[in-house]
matplotlib code that plots the C-alpha trace (Angstrom):
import matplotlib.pyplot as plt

x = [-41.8, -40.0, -43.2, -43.7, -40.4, -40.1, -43.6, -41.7, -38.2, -35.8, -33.8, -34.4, -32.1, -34.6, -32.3, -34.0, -32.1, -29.1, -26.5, -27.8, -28.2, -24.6, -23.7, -25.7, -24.0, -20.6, -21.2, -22.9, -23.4, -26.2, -27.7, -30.1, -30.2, -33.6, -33.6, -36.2, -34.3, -35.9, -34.5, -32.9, -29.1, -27.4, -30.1, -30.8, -28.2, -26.0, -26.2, -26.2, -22.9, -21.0, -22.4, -21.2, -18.1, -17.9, -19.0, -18.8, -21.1, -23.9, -27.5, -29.1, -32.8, -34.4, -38.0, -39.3, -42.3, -43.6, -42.5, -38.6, -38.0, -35.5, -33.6, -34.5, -33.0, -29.5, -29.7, -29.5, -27.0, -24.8, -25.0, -28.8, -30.1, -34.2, -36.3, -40.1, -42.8, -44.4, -47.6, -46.7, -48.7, -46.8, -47.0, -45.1, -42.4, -41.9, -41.8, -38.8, -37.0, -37.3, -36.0, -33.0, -31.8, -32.6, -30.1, -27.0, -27.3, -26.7, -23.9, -22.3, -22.3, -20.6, -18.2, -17.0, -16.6, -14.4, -12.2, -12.4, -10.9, -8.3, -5.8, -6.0, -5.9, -3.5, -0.7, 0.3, 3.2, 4.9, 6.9, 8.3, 7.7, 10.2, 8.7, 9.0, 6.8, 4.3, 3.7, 3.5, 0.8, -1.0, -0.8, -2.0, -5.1, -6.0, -5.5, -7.6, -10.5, -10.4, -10.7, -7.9, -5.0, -1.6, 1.9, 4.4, 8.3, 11.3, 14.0, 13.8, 13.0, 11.2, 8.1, 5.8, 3.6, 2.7, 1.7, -0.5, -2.2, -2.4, -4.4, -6.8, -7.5, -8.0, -10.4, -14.3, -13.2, -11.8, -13.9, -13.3, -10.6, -7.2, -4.5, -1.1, 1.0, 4.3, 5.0, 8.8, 8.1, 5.0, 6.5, 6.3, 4.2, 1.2, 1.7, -1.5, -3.5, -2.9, -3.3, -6.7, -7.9, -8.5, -11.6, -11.6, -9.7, -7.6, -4.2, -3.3, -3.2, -6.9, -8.6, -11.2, -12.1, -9.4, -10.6, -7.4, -6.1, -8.2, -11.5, -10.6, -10.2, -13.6, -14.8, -11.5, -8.2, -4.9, -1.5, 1.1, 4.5, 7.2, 4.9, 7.5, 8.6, 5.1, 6.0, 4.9, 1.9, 0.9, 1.0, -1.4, -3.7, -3.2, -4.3, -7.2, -8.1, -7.5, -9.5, -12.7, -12.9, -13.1, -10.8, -10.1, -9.8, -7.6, -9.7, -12.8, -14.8, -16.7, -15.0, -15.7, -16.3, -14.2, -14.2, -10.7, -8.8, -4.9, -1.8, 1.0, 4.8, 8.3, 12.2, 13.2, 14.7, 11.4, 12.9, 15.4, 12.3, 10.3, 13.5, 14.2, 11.1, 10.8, 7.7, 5.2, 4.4, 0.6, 0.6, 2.6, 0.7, -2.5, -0.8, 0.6, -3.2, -1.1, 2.2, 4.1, 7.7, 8.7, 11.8, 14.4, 15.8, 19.0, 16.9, 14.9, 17.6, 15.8, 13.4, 16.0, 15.6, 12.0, 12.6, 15.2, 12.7, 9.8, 11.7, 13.0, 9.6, 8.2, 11.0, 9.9, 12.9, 11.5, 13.9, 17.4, 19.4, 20.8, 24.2, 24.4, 27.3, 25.4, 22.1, 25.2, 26.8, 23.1, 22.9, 26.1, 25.6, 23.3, 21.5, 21.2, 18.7, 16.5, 14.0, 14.2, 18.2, 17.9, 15.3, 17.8, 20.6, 18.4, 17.2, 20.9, 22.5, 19.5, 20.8, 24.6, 25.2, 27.1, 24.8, 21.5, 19.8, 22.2, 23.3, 26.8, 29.2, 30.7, 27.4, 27.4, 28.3, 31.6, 30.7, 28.3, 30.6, 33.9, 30.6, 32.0, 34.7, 38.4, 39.1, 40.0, 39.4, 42.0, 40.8, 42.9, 42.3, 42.0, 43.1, 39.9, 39.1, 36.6, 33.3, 33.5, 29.5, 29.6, 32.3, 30.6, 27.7, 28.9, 30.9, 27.4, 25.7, 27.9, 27.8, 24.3, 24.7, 26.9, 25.1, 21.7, 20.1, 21.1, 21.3, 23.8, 25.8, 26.5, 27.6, 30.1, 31.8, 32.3, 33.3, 30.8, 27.8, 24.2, 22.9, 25.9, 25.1, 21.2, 22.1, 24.6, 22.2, 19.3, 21.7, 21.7, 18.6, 19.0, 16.8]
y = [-22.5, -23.5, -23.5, -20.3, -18.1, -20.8, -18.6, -15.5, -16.4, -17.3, -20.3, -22.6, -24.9, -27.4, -29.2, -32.0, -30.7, -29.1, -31.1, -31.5, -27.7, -26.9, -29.5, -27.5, -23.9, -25.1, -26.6, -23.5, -19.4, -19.1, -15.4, -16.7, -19.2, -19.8, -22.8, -23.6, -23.4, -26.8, -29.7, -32.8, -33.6, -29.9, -27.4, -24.0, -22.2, -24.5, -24.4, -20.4, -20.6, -23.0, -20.5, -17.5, -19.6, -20.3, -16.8, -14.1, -12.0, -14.7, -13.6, -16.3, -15.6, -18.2, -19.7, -20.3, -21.1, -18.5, -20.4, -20.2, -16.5, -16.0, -18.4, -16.7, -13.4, -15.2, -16.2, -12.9, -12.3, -14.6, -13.5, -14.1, -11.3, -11.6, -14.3, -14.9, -16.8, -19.2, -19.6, -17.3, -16.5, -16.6, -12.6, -12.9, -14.7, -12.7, -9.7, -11.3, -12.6, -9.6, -7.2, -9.6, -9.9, -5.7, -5.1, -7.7, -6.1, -2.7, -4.4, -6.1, -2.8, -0.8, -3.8, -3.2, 0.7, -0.7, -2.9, 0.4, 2.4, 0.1, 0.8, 4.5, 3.8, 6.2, 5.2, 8.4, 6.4, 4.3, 6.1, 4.3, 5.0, 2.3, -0.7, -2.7, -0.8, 0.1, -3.7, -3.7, -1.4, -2.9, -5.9, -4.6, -3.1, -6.0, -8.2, -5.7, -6.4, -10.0, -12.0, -14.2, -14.8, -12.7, -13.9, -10.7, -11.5, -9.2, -8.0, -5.7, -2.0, -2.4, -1.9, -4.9, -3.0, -0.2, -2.8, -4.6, -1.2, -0.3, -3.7, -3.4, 0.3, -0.8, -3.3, -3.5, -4.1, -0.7, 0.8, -1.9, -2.6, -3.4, -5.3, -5.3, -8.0, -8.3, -11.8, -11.4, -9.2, -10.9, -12.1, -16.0, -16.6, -14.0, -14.5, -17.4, -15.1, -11.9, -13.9, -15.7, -14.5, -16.2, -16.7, -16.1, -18.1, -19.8, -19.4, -17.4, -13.9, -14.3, -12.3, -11.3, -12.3, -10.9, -10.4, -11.7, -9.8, -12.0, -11.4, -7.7, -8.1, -9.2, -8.2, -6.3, -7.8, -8.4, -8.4, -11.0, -9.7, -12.2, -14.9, -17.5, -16.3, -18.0, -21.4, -24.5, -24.9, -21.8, -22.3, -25.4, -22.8, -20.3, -23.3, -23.8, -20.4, -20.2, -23.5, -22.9, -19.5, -19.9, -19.5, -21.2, -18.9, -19.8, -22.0, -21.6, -24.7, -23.7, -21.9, -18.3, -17.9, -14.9, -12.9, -11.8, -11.1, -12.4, -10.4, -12.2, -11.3, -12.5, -11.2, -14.7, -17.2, -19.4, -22.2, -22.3, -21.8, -24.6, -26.7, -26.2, -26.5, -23.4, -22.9, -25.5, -26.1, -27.4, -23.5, -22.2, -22.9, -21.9, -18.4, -17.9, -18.1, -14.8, -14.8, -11.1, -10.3, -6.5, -5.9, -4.3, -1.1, -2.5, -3.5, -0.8, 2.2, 4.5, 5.2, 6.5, 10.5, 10.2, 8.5, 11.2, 14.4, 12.5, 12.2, 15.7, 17.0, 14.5, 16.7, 20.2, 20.4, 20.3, 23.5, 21.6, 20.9, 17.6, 17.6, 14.9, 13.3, 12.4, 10.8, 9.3, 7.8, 6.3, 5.0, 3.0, 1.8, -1.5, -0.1, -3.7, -1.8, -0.6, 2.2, 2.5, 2.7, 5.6, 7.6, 7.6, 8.7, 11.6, 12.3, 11.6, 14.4, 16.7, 17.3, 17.2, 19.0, 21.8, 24.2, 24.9, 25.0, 22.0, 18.1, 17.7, 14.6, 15.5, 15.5, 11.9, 8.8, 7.3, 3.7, 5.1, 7.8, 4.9, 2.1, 3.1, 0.9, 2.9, 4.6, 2.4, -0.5, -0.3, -3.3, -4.7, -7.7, -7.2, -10.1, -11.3, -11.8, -10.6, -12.2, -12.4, -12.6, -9.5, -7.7, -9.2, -7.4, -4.2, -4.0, -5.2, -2.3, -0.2, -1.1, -0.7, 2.8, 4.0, 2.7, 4.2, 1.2, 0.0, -3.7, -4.2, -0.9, -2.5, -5.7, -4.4, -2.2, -5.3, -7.0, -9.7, -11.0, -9.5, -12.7, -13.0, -9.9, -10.9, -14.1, -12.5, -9.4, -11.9, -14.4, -11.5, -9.7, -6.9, -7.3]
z = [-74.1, -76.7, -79.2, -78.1, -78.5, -82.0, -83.1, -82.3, -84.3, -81.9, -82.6, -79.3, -78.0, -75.5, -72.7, -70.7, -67.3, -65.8, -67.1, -70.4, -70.9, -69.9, -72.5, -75.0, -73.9, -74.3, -77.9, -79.5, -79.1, -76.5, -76.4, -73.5, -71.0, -69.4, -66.4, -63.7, -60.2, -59.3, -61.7, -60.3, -60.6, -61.3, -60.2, -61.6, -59.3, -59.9, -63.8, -63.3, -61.5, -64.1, -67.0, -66.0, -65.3, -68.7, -69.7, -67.3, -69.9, -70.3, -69.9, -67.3, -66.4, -63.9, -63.2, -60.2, -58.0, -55.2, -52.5, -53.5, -54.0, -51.7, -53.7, -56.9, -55.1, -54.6, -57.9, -58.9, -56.3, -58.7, -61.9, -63.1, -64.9, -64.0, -62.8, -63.6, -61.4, -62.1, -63.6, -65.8, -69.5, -73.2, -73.2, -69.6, -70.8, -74.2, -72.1, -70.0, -73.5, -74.5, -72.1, -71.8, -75.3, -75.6, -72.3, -73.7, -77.2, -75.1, -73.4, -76.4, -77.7, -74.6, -74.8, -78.6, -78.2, -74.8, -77.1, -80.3, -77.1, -75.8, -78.3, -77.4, -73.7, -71.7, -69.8, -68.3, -66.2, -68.9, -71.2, -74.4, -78.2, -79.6, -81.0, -78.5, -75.6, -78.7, -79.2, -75.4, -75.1, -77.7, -75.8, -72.4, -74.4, -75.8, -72.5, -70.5, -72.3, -71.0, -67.8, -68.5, -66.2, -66.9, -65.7, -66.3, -66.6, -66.3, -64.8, -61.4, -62.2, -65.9, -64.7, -63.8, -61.0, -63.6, -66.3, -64.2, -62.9, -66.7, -67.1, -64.4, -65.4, -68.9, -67.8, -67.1, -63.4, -63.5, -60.9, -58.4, -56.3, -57.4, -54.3, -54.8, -52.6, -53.0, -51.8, -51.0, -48.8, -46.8, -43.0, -43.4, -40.1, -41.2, -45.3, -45.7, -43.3, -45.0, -48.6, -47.5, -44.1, -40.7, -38.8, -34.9, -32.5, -35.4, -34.0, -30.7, -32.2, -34.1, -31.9, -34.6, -38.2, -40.9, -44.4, -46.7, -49.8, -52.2, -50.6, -50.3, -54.2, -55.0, -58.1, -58.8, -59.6, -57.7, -58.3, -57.1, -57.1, -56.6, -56.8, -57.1, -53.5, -51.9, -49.9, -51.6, -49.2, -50.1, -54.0, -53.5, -52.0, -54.9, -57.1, -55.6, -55.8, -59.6, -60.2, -57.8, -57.5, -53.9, -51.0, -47.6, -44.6, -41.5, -39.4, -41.9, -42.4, -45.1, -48.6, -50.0, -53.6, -54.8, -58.3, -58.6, -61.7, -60.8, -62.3, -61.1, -61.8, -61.2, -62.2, -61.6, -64.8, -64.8, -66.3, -63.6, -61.1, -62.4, -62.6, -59.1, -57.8, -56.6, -58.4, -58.8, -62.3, -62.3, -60.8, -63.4, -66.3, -64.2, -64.1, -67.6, -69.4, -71.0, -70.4, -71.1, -71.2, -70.2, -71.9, -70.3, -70.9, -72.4, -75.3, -75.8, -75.4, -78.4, -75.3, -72.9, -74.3, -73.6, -70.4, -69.1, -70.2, -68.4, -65.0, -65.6, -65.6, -62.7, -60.8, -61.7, -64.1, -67.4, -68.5, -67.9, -70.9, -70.9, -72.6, -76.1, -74.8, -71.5, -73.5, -75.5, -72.5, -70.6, -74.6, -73.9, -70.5, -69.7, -67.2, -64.6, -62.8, -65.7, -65.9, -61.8, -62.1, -64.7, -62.9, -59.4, -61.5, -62.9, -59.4, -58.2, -60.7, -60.4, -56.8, -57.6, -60.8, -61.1, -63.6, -62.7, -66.2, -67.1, -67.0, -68.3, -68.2, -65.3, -63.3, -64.4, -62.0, -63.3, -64.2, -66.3, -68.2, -68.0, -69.4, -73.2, -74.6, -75.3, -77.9, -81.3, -79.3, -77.2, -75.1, -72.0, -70.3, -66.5, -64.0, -63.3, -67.0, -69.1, -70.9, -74.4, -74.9, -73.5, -75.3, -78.8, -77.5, -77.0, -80.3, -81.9, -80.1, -81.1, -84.8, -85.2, -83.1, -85.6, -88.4, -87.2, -87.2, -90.6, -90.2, -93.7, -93.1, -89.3, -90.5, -92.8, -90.2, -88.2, -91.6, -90.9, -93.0, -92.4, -91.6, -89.6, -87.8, -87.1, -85.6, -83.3, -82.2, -81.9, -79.7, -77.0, -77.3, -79.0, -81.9]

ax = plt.figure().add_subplot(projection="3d")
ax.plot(x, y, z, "-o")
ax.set_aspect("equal")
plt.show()
């Protein structure tokens, strides 16, 4: 064989069995991987299975002998692209090579117009044209195209469920399922059934088999909301899942391999998490392969207009002026609650505004109109106190407001330095 596709011009790479050839795969490029199902120590199927584990794209075609075609059919049940029977002639086996190489060149190429596409990818729900949601987006394009673990972070209310539904979408897994747990939420007694399934007659209630969210995901991806929420048993078991590709059903003796891309997410400090132990940290790292931060809205205020005019039109309300000194007072306010908090308070003063055609600053709630600081700094100190971090924040906000962004022009109003001024805005987030 290796004579043969050498006469034809194929560089060939000649393993003496299973082991040795998955030794050879990981130390160069392999186009093609040809094994005999038969070989002693790690068999073909095996080998097939630890490829595409390495390589989810790799081309795998398998030899075998008449009497083992069923296994040659599970083979392709696991990834393999063909298989040929032996005895087979030189002209057989170009036939196969060829055929092979011809369909990944075709896939390679679907592949790079995917990835020439992903920048341009639309996220109809997720509305931000500051530079912060653009490097975002660019972001989720780029991490769709891959297979790789992503671990989201932010605050309640910026958006993680409609990231991770951006990713899948993006994705090649686009067209398969996508599950969405939110792990909070899950009732304690039923969360490792309705995570990995129980067999019959498991516990009291298993009255028949129940397939769990991962297996349901097979193929497609799912998203773990509040992951850090899952009980320490139950994070061993998520482990296990991310390292084998398998999981263990309630009661199961024997594991299921699964093909599930995990998006999981948390609003939680993660330093604090890991500190505590609240979240294991062999899992952690498992889970960040990407890690991405979703900013909140506090930091990315230029995109409140758009924001406000999106949820106007999601209401059937697309004609109602909103008033400058309204966009001027959401501008000023820090908005805990983020994107979710802003879209209430436009559903809120949709119902309760005065005008029809109109939004004013009386239709306004009043901690968000009295969220501006006095006028000429007028600044009294209440009995409970007051945080200074966040009063140097708000005047820094301010200044850079006024300024229109102009970082020097800010720092003079404030009659500090401009490095002064960047260390500052930097300290609390806003640049």
């Amino acid at each position: 064989m290796e004579h043969t596709l050498g006469q034809h011009g194929y560089a060939v790479l000649a393993a003496k069995d299973g082991a040795d050839a998955l030794r050879l795969f990981r130390q160069h490029a392999v186009h093609l991987t040809i094994a005999d199902l038969k070989m002693p120590g790690l068999d073909g199927l095996e080998l097939l299975r630890e490829i595409r584990r390495l390589d989810k794209a790799a081309i795998v075609v398998m030899i075998t002998a008449h009497g083992s075609i069923e296994t040659a059919v599970q083979a392709m049940k696991d990834g393999a692209y063909d298989y040929i029977v032996k005895p087979f002639n030189r002209e057989d086996l170009q036939k196969v090579v060829e055929k092979a190489l011809q369909w990944k060149s075709a896939n390679d190429q679907i592949q790079d117009l995917r990835q020439q596409l992903a920048p341009h990818v639309s996220l109809p729900h997720i509305v931000g044209t500051g530079p912060l949601m653009r490097k975002l987006f660019d972001q989720v394009a780029r991490i769709a195209q891959t297979d790789s673990t992503v671990f989201l972070q932010g605050e309640s209310g910026t958006g993680k469920e409609l990231i991770a539904h951006a990713i899948h979408s993006a994705s090649p897994r686009a067209d398969k399922p996508f599950i969405i747990v939110n792990c909070a939420t899950l009732p304690e007694n039923i969360m490792e059934s309705e995570l990995f399934g129980h067999v019959k007659g498991s516990f009291t209630d298993a009255k028949t088999d129940k397939m769990g969210k991962f297996e349901a995901a097979d193929e497609g991806s799912i998203f773990l909301d509040e992951v850090v929420e899952l009980r320490p048993e139950l994070q061993v078991k998520l482990l296990r899942v991310l390292q084998e590709k398998t999981v263990d059903k309630v009661g199961a003796t024997t594991p299921i391999p699964v093909d599930v891309r995990v998006i999981a997410a948390t609003n939680r400090d993660l330093d604090q998490a890991l500190k505590s132990g609240k979240l294991r940290e062999d899992l952690y790292y498992r889970l960040s392969v990407i890690p991405l931060r979703l900013p909140p809205l506090r930091e990315r205020k230029d995109d409140i207009p758009a924001l406000v005019e999106h949820f106007l039109i999601e209401r059937n309300a697309p004609q109602c002026r909103v008033a400058p000194e309204v966009l001027d007072a959401f501008k000023r306010y820090d908005w805990p609650g983020n994107v979710r908090e802003l879209e209430n308070v436009i559903e809120q003063t949709l119902v309760l505004r005065a005008k029809p055609d109109a939004i004013t600053l009386d239709d306004i709630p009043e901690h968000i109109k009295s969220s501006r600081l006095p006028d000429a700094l007028q600044l009294g100190i209440p009995d409970k106190g007051i945080n200074l971090d966040n009063v140097e924040k708000k005047l820094i906000t301010f200044a850079l407001e006024k300024a229109e962004g102009n970082q020097t022009r800010a720092a003079e109003l404030l009659g500090i330095t401009r490095q002064t001024l960047l260390y500052r805005a930097q300290k609390h987030g806003l640049l």
